[in-house]
C-alpha positions, 0 to 999 in steps of 0.5 A: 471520532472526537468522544463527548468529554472533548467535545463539550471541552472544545464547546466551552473553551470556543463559547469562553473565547467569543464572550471573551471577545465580546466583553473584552470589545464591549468595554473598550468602546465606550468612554466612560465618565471621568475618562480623559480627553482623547488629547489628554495622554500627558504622551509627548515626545520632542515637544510636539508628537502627542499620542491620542486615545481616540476611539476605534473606528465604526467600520472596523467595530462592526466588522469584529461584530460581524466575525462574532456572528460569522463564527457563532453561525459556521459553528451552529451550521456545521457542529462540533465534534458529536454535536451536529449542526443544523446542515446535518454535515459530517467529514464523512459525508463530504469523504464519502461523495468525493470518493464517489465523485472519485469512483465515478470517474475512475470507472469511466477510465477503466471501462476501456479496459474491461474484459480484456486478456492481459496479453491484449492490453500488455500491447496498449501503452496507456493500459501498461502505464496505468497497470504500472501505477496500480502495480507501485501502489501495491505490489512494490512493498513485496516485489520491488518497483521494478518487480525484480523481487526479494528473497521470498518474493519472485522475481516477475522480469524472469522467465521463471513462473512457478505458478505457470507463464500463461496469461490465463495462469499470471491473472489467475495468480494475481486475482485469487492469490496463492499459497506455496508451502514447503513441508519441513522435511527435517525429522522425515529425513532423518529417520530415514537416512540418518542425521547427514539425510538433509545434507544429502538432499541438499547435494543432489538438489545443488546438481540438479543446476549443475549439468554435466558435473560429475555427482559425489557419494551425498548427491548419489544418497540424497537422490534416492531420498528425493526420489522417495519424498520429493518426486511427488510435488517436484518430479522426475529429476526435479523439473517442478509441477505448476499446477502445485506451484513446485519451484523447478529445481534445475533453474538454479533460481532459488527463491530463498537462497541457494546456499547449502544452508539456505537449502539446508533450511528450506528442506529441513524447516519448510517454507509457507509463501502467500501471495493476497488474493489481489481481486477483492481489493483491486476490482477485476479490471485493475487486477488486469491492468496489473497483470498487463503490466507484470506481462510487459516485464519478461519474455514471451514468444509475442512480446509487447511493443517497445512503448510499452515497456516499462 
């Protein structure tokens, strides 16, 4: 909002210009005595153009008359910065009825969609579109445009849902939020098995993905580290726990990398993801809209019609 020194700034400066205005048109209109004729310029050009100085023309000096007022009353009606007007107006107040205006009709839109499962409405290709354009607007800084994700934000056109697939799991996701954190097992780790301890868990956690291969001495030590600290949150042969939001380890889908020093990181250092809780900000409709249209990118035993894909 504009302070009180700027505002008696724009105040005089505007008063300044209109009485400007008005000298600078006053003086000019009537002709005083001494004045030459409106024929006698002493302009001539090729013997025969004369230029005049004839006075300007009633129309157009009441019209600049007209203007002034014009100007002094938007000014007197509408205000100046703190000082307020005789119509009470405010650019708030008009922002505040356009986006009740707005409001409005944006709950007449999103009445037909009320209340509605998130697979339900995942089968309606105007719910979809509309979840798509929610879903842009404010999930795509983290997890893409097409909800492909980043390293640190789940991928949601994958089968894998760490939070668990159901609908009644994705929209509580999405509504209430999450928060997934990983301690940082370093020093752990390294009292209890010695400084390769980290390097060894990382070992058996890369063979997790890897059935069928044949596990080296540092998976064989890095299991039993696992089974002592990591079993709690991740499970037998680290098949993950959806209730904690325990990444499932034998998907070989790495949140954060799946290189030895990106494992190697996330052990040691610990990792601490948080997903906004969505329904404070979105209102629980669209949070459902949201929701059909993240249920539209991965596969699911009763997939959504083909229109409705994204």
């Amino acid at each position: 909002m504009m302070t009180s020194g700027w505002t008696w700034y724009v105040v005089v400066l505007v008063a300044l210009n209109i009485a400007g205005c008005l000298w600078l048109l006053m003086a000019n209109v009537k002709r005083r005595p001494g004045d030459p004729s409106p024929e006698d310029t002493s302009h001539v050009w090729d013997g025969d153009i004369t230029e005049y100085n004839k006075p300007l023309p009633k129309w157009w000096i009441n019209l600049f008359y007209i203007t002034i007022v014009f100007g002094i009353g938007y000014l007197a009606w509408y205000g100046v910065g703190r000082m307020h007007g005789f119509g009470h107006w405010s650019s708030k107040s008009e922002w505040a009825l356009d986006k009740a205006a707005e409001d409005a009709r944006l709950e007449e839109t999103l009445k037909l969609y009320a209340g509605k499962p998130i697979d339900a409405l995942a089968k309606d290709p105007g719910a979809v579109a509309l979840g798509r354009t929610i879903f842009v607007n404010n999930c795509a800084a983290c997890h893409g445009s097409t909800g492909l994700g980043a390293k640190g934000f789940p991928n949601l056109a994958d089968e894998v849902w760490y939070w668990g697939g159901s609908p009644e799991s994705v929209l509580e996701t999405i509504r209430n939020g999450r928060n997934a954190v990983m301690p940082a097992w370093g020093t752990v780790l390294t009292a209890q098995g010695g400084p390769l301890a980290v390097d060894d868990v990382v070992a058996y956690v890369q063979s997790l993905s890897k059935p069928g291969q044949s596990e080296d001495e540092a998976a064989e030590r890095g299991e039993k580290q696992f089974s002592t600290l990591c079993i709690a949150c991740h499970g037998p042969g680290g098949k993950g726990n959806p209730i904690l939001g325990a990444r499932d380890l034998t998907t070989a889908r790495w949140l954060y990398g799946g290189s030895k020093a990106a494992l190697h990181q996330t052990i040691a250092e610990g990792r601490n993801g948080v997903m906004p809780a969505w329904e404070p900000v979105l209102g629980e409709t669209r949070v459902r809209l949201v929701g059909a249209y993240v249920w539209t990118l991965s596969k699911h035993d009763t997939p959504a019609p083909r229109e409705a894909a994204p």
